[in-house]
C-alpha positions in Angstrom: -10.9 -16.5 12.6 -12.3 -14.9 9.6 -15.4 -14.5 10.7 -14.3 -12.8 14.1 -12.4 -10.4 11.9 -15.0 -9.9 9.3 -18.0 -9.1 12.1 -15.1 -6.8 14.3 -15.1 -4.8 10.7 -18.7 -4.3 10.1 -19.2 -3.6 13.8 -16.5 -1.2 13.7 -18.1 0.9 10.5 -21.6 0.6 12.4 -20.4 2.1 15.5 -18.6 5.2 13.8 -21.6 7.3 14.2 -23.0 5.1 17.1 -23.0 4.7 21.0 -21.1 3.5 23.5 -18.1 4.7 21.7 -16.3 2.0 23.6 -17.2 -0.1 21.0 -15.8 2.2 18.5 -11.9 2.6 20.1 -12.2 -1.3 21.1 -13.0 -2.4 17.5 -10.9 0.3 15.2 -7.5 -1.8 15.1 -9.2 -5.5 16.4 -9.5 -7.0 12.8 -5.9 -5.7 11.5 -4.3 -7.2 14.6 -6.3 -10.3 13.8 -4.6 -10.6 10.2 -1.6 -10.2 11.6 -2.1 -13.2 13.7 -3.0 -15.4 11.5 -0.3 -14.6 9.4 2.1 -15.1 11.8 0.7 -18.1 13.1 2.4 -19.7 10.3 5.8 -18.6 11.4 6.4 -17.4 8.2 10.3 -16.4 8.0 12.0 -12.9 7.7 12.6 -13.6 4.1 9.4 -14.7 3.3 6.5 -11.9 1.4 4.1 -13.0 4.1 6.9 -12.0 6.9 6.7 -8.2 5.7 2.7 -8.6 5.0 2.6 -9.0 8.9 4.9 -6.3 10.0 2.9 -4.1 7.6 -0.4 -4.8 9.5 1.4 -4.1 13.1 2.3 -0.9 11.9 -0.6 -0.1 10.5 -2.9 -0.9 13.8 -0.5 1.3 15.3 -1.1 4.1 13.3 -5.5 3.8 13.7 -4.4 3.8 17.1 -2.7 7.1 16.5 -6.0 8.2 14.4 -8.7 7.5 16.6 -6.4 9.6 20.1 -8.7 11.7 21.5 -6.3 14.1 20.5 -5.1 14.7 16.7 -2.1 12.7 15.9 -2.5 12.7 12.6 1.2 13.1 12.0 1.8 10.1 14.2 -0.9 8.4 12.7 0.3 9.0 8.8 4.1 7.6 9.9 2.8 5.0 10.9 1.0 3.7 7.7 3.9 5.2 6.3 5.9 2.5 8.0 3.6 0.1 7.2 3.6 0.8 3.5 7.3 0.8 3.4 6.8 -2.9 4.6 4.6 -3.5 1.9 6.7 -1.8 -0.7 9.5 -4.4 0.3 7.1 -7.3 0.6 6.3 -6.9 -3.2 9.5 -5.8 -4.9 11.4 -8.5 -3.2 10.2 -11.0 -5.2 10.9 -8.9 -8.6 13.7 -10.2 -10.0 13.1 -9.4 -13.6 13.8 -5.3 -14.8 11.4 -3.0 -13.4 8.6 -1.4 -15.7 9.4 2.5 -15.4 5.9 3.4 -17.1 3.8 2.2 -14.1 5.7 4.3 -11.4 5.7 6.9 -14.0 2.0 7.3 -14.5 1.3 6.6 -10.8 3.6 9.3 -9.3 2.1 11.9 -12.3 -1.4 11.2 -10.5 -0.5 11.5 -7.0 2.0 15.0 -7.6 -1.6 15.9 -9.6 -3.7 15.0 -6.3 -0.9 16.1 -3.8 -0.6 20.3 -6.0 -4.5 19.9 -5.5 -4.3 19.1 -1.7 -1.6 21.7 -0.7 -3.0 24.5 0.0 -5.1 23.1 2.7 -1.9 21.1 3.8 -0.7 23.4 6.6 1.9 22.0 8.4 1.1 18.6 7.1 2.4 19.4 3.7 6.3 17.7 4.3 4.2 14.3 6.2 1.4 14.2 3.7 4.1 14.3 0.8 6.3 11.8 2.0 3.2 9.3 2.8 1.8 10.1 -0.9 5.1 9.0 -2.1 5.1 5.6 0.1 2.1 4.5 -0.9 2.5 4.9 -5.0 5.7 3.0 -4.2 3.9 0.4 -2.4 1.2 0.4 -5.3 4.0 0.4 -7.7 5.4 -3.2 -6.2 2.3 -4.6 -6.4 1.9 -4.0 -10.1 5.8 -5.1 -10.7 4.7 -8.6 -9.3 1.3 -9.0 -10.9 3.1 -8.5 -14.3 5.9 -10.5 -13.3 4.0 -13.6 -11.7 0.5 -13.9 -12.9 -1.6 -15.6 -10.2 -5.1 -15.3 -8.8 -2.9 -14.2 -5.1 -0.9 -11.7 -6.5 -4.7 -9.9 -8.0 -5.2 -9.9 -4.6 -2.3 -7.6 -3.5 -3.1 -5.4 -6.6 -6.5 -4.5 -5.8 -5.3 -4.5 -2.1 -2.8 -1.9 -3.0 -5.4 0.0 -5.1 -8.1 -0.1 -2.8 -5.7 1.4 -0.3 -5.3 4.6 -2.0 -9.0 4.6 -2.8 -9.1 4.8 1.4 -6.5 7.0 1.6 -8.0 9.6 -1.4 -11.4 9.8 0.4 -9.6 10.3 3.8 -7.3 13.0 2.3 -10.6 15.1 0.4 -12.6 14.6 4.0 -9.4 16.3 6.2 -8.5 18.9 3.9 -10.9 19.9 1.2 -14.6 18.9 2.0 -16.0 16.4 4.5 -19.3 14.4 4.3 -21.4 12.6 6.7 -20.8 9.2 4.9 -16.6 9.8 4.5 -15.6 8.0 7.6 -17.8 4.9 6.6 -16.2 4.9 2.6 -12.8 4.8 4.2 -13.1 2.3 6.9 -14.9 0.1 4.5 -12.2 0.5 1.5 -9.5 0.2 4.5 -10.7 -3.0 5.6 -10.9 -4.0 1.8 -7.5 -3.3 1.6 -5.7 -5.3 4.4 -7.9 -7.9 3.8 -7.0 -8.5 0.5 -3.1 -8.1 1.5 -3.7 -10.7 3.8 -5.0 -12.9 1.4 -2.1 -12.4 -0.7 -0.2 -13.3 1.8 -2.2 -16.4 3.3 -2.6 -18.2 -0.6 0.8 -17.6 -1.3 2.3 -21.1 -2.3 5.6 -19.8 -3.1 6.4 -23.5 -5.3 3.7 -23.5 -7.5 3.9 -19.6 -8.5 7.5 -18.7 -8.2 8.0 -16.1 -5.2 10.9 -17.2 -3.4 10.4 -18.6 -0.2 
């Protein structure tokens, strides 16, 4: 299964600037439907992190879906990954039991307001969406951190850089819409997009709730 998902990805980056485009729409939300599936296919239950790791990825092959219409649903799109980082967000801070560190959200939501006042003027009437999805996915990037200080385990390093190389995607996505685009942007953040669920659904796949603590 891996390797179906890991040659869907690279084919997917190769045909961005390629024909047939068929190849392009097919591929675009393949490998993130793929995670999902193999997550699932170990029933995991509601309560479980892995539950909410899967429901994340759903919603997030929704929203390339939304990003790759013919026409721009960008809005569409964005609620969707907002969606899907709300599922995340819950994923990670569910198993946080101990008090939660305020420095991290602290210095993380400093950064994005810094990144968001240097975004907004070419926000339009994106700024309300684009806030709102800036927020969800410090918070998601938040959770990870609470868990990798809380429970210290090569998995939960997975969901940290996972989180991290998310907003890397997102960052380059963000400068390529609204401040300057490039001919390389779209390959930078399918690549670092890929990264990303990948290595939540790793997180969620080497798991073993018994030996680490999370709470099955």
């Amino acid at each position: 299964m891996w390797f179906l998902i890991v040659f869907l990805c690279v084919l997917h980056v190769w045909s961005i600037d390629r024909k047939p485009r068929w190849i392009f729409y097919c591929s675009k939300a393949a490998p993130i439907l793929l995670m999902s599936a193999l997550i699932f296919s170990g029933s995991p239950d509601p309560k479980q992190y892995a539950y909410w790791i899967g429901i994340g990825l759903i919603a997030s092959a929704i929203g390339d879906l939304f990003l790759m219409h013919p026409k721009d649903k960008f809005v569409e799109g964005l609620t969707s990954f907002l969606i899907a980082h709300i599922m995340y967000s819950y994923a990670f801070f569910s198993q946080v039991d101990s008090p939660l560190t305020l420095w991290v959200p602290a210095i993380l939501f400093s950064v994005g307001l810094i990144v968001y006042l240097l975004l907004l003027p070419a926000l339009e009437n994106t700024k309300l969406a684009v806030g709102m999805y800036t927020s969800a996915i410090l918070a998601m990037a938040w959770g990870a951190i609470e868990v990798w200080l809380h429970v210290q385990s090569p998995t939960v390093t997975y969901a940290v850089m996972g989180a991290f190389t998310f907003i890397v995607s997102d960052l380059v996505l963000a400068i390529d819409r609204f401040r300057s685009s490039s001919a390389f942007s779209r390959h930078v953040i399918m690549i670092t997009y890929y990264s990303a669920q990948i290595l939540l659904t790793l997180s969620a796949l080497g798991i073993s709730y018994a030996s680490i603590g999370f709470k099955p």
